[in-house]
C-alpha positions as CSV (number, residue, x, y, z in Angstrom):
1,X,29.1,4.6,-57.9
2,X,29.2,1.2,-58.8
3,X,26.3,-1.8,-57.9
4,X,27.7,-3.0,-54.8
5,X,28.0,0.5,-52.9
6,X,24.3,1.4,-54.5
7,X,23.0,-1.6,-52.9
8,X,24.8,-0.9,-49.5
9,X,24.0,2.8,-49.8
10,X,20.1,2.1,-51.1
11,X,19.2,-0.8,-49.5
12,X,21.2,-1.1,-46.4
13,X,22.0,2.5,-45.9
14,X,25.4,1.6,-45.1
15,X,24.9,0.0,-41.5
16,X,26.2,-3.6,-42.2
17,X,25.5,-5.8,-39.0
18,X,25.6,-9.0,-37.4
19,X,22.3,-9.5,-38.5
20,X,22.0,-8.4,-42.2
21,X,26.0,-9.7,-43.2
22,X,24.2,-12.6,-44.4
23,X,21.7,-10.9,-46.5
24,X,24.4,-8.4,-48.1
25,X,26.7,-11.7,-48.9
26,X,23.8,-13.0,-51.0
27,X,22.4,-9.7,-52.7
28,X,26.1,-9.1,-53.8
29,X,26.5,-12.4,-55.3
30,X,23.2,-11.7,-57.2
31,X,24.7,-8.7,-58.1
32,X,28.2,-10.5,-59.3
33,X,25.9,-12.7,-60.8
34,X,24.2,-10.0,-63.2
35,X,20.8,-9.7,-61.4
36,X,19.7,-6.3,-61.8
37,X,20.5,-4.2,-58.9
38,X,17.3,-2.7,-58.4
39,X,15.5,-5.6,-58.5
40,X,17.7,-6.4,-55.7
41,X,17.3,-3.2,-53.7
42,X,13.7,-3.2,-54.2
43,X,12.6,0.1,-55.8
44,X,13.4,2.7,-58.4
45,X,13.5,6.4,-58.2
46,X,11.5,7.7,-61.5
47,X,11.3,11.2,-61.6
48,X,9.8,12.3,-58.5
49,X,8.4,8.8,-57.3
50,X,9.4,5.7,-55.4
51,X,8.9,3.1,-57.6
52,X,8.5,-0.4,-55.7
53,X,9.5,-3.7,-57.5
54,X,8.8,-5.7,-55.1
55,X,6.5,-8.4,-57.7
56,X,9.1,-7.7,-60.8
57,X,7.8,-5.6,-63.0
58,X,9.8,-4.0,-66.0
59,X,12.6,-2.0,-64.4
60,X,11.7,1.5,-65.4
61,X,14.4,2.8,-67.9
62,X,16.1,6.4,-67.9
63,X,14.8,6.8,-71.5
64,X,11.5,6.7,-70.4
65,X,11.9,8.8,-67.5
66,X,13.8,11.3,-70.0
67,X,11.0,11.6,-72.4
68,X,8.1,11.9,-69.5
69,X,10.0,14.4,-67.7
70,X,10.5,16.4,-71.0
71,X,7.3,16.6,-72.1
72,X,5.3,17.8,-69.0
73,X,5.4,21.3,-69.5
74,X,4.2,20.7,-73.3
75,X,1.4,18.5,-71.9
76,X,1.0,21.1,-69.1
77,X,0.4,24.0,-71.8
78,X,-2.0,21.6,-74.3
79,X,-4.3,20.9,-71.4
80,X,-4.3,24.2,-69.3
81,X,-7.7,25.1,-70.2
82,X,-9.5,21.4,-69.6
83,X,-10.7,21.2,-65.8
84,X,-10.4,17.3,-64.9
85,X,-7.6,15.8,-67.6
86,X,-8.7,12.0,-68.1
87,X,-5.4,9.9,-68.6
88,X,-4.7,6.0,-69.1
89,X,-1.4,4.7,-68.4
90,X,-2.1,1.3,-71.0
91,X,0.6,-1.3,-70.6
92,X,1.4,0.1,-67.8
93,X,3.6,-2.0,-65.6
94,X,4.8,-0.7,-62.6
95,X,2.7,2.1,-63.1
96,X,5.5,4.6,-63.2
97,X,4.1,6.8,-65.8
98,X,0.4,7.3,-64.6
99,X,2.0,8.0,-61.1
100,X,3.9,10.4,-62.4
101,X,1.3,12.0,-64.2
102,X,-0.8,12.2,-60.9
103,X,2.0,13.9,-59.3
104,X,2.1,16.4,-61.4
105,X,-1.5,17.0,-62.3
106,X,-3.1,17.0,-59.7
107,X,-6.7,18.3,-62.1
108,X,-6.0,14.5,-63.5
109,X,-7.9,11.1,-63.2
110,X,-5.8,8.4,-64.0
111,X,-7.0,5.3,-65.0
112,X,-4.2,2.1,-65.1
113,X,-4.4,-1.1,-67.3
114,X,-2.3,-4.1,-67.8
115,X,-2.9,-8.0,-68.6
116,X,-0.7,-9.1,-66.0
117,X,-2.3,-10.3,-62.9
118,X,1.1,-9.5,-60.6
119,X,1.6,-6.1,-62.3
120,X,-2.1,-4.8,-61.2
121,X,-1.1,-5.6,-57.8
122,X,2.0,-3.9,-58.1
123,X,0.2,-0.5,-59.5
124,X,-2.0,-0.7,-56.6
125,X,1.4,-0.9,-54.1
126,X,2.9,2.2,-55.8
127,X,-0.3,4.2,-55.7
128,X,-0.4,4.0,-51.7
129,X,3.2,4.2,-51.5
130,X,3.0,7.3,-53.4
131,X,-0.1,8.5,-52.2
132,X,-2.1,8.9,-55.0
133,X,-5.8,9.7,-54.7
134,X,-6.8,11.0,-57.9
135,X,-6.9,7.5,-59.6
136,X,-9.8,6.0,-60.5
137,X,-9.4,2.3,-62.1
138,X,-6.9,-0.4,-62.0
139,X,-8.1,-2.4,-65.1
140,X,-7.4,-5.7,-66.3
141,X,-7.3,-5.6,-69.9
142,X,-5.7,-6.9,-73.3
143,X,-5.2,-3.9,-74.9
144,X,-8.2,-1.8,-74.8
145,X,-10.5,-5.3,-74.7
146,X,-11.9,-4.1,-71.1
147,X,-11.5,0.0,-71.2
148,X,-14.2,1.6,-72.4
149,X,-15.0,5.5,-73.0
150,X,-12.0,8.1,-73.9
151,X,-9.3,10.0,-72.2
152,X,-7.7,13.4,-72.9
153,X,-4.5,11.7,-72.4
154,X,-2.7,8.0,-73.0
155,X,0.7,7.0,-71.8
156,X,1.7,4.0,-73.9
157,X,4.8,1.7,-72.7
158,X,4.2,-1.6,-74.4
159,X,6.5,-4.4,-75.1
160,X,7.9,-3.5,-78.3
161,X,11.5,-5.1,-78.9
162,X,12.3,-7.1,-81.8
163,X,12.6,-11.1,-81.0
164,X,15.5,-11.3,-83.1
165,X,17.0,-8.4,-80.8
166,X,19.7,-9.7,-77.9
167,X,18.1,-9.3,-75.3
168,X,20.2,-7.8,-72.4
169,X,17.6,-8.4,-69.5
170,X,17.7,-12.0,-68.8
171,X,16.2,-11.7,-65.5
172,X,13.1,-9.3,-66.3
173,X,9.9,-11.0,-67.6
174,X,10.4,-11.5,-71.5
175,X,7.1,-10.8,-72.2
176,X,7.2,-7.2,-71.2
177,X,10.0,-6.9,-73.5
178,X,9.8,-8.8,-76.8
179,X,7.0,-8.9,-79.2
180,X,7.4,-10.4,-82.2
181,X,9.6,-10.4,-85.3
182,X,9.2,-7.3,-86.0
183,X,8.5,-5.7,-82.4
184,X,5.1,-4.5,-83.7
185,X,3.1,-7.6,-82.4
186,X,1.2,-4.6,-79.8
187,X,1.8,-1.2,-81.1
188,X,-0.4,-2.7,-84.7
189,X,-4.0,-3.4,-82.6
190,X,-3.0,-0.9,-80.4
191,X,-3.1,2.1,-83.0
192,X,-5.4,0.0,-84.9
193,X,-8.2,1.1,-81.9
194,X,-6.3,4.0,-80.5
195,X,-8.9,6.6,-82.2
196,X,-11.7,4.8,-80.4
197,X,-10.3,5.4,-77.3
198,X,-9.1,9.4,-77.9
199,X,-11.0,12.3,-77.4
200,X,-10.9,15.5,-79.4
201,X,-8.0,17.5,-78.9
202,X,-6.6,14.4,-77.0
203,X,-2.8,13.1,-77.2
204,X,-1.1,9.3,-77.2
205,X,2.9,9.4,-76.2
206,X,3.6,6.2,-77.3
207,X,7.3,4.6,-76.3
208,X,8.7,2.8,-79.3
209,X,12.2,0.7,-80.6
210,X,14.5,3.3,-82.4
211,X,14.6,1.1,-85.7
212,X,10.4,1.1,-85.8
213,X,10.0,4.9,-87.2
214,X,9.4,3.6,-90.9
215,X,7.1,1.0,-90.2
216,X,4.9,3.2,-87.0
217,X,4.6,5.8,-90.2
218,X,3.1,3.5,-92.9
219,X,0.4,2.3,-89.6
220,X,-0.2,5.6,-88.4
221,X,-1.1,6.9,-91.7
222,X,-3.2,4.0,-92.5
223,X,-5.7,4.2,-89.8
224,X,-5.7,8.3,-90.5
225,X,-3.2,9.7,-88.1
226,X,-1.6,12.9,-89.9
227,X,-0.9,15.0,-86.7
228,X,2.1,13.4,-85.0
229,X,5.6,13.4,-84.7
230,X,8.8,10.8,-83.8
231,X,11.0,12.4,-81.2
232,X,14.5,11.2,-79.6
233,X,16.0,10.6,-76.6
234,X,18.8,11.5,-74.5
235,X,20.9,9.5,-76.8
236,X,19.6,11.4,-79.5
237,X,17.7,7.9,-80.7
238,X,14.2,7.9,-81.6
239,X,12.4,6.8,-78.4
240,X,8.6,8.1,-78.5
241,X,6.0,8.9,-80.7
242,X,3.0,12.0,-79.9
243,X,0.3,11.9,-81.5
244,X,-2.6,14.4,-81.2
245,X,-5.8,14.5,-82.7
């Protein structure tokens, strides 16, 4: 199915009218245009979740649902014997990935952080439209600057493409993309502090660029990581990093 019958499928549920021609006309030419069609619909499904966009977040990507999807039952089995499973979703967007989580555990707290000022209010939408009680904070934070204590679990999603990378999302916010030269500029402080913020037994799943697995080594191994492991995704690219303490 191509753009144009997703958006009349999805977003108009294929009743065009007198009254919402006009409003088709101009979401197609978006759509001719490039915009991204579900930026023009207005939500994502991720997993098992409506994911609203409503404030533009980063669209959630298929890899990412891929690799959350596939590691549930590993996560399920690592934390069967801890009552309440504390979990931050850090850079965390729409929110898709805590939300997820919460879905699915339902013994979990989730904690959600982000700088962004318009991506905190769009967490809080997805929460309610996905009914999610067993959350605790929505955190405004650089990095782990405001979080304090430790979780059994962190869901890391951070900006991590090269600068010198084409980009081809020219209508998502570049700063949730791109950082730096080397695509590092977040994933360095943020491993840098990462054992701070971990408790025993505890696990990171860290989303990375396919070309960083050389450099993410050296840094892991540097601050004293040894238990951890690169894994691919359903392009058989490396995608996302565990780590486990």
């Amino acid at each position: 199915m191509n753009d144009f019958k997703y958006i009349i499928s999805d977003k108009y549920h294929s009743n065009i009218n007198e009254k919402n021609i006009k409003s088709l006309i101009h979401d197609l030419t978006l759509s001719k245009k490039g915009y991204p069609r579900d930026y023009i619909i207005g939500y994502v499904n991720f997993w098992n979740c409506k994911i609203d966009l409503s404030l533009k977040p980063l669209i959630p990507r298929v890899e990412t649902e891929f690799w959350i999807e596939k590691e549930l039952k590993n996560l399920k089995i690592h934390f069967k014997n801890i009552a309440i499973i504390k979990v931050l979703d850090i850079f965390s967007g729409s929110g898709c990935l805590g939300i997820s989580i919460a879905k699915n555990f339902k013994n979990s707290i989730v904690d959600f952080s982000d700088v962004n000022e318009n991506y905190l209010k769009q967490i809080k939408i997805n929460l309610k439209i996905n009914n999610i009680k067993n959350y605790k904070k929505v955190i405004k934070s650089d990095i782990f600057a405001k979080i304090p204590g430790k979780y059994d679990l962190i869901l890391a999603n951070p900006p991590y493409v090269p600068t010198s990378d084409t980009l081809k999302a020219p209508f998502e916010d570049r700063k949730a993309i791109t950082a730096g030269k080397d695509g590092l500029k977040f994933l360095k402080p943020f491993l840098a502090q990462l054992k701070e913020h971990l408790n025993s037994k505890g696990i990171c799943i860290i989303e990375h660029h396919p070309n960083q697995v050389k450099e993410l080594k050296t840094i892991l191994l540097k601050h004293g990581f040894n238990n951890f492991e690169f894994r691919k995704d359903q392009y058989l690219r490396f995608r996302y990093l565990i780590i486990t303490i």
